[in-house]
N, C-alpha and C positions, 0 to 999 in steps of 0.2 A: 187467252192468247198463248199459243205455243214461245217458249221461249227456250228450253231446254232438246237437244237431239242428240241422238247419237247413231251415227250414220252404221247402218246395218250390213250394205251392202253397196257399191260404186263401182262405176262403168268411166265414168269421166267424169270432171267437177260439175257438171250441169246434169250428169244423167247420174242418181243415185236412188237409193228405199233410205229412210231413215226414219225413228221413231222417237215422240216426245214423249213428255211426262207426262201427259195422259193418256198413253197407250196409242193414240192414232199413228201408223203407220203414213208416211209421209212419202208417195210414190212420183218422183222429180224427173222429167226426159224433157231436154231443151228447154223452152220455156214454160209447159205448162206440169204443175204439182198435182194433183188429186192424193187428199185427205180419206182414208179408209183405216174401217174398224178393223183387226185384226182376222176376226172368221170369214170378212167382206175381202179381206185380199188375198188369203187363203182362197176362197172360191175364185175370184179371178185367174190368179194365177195355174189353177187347174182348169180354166174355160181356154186362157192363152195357150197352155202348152200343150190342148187337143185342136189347136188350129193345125191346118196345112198349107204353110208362106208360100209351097212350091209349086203351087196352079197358075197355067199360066192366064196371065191378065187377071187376077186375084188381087183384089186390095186387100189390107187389112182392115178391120174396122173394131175398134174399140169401143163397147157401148156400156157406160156406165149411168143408171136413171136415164134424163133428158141429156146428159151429155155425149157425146157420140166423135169420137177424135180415130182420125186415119193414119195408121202407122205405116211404116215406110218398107217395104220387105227387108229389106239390109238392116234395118232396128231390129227383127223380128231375135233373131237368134243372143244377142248381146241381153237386150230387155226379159227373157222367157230364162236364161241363165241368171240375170239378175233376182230373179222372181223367186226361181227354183233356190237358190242358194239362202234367202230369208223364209222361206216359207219352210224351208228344212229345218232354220233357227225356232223361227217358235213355234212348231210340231215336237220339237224336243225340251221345250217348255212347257211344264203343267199347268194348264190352264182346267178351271175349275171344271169344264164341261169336255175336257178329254182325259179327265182321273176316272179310274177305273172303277166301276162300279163294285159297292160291298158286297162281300160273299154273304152267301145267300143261306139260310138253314135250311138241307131237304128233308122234308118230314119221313119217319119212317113209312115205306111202303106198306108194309104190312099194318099201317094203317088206315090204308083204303080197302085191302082187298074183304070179301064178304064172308 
């Protein structure tokens, strides 16, 4: 059970990202939270911010697994700046799978040629 957070990013006390100690990113708008791994919110947050709010008669649709939650147009731009502003935090955290790959030895050339 989560008990420790620290809020990452806030829009209003009920609309915030905040992340515990085990790393799950803790995504809060009104009443409902969705629990997400860090490369799982990183991806969303790049599916959200290639929507387009400004079609008309366009809902939102949120679909996370079986869960499927409809956002509000007027949420659209507050929550995608929320997103963007954490996802920029830990993009500039080294995580073990966006460290830069070890240089490589190029073998001499003129070890192939005939």
């Amino acid at each position: 059970m989560c008990e420790q957070f620290i809020v990452l990013a806030k829009h209003t006390s009920s609309c915030y990202i905040a992340q515990c100690e085990h790393g799950t990113l803790h995504l809060c708008w009104d009443h409902v939270c969705v629990h997400l791994r860090p490369h799982d919110f990183l991806a969303l947050t790049q599916t959200i911010a290639n929507l387009n709010p400004n079609q008309p008669n366009h809902k939102l649709r949120l679909g996370i697994g079986r869960l499927t939650l409809e956002l509000l147009t007027e949420d659209y731009q507050p929550l995608t700046a929320l997103m963007r502003c954490v996802a920029a935090k830990l993009l500039s955290v080294s995580f073990p799978h966006n460290e830069p790959s070890k240089p490589r030895v190029v073998p001499n050339p003129r070890t192939y040629l005939n």
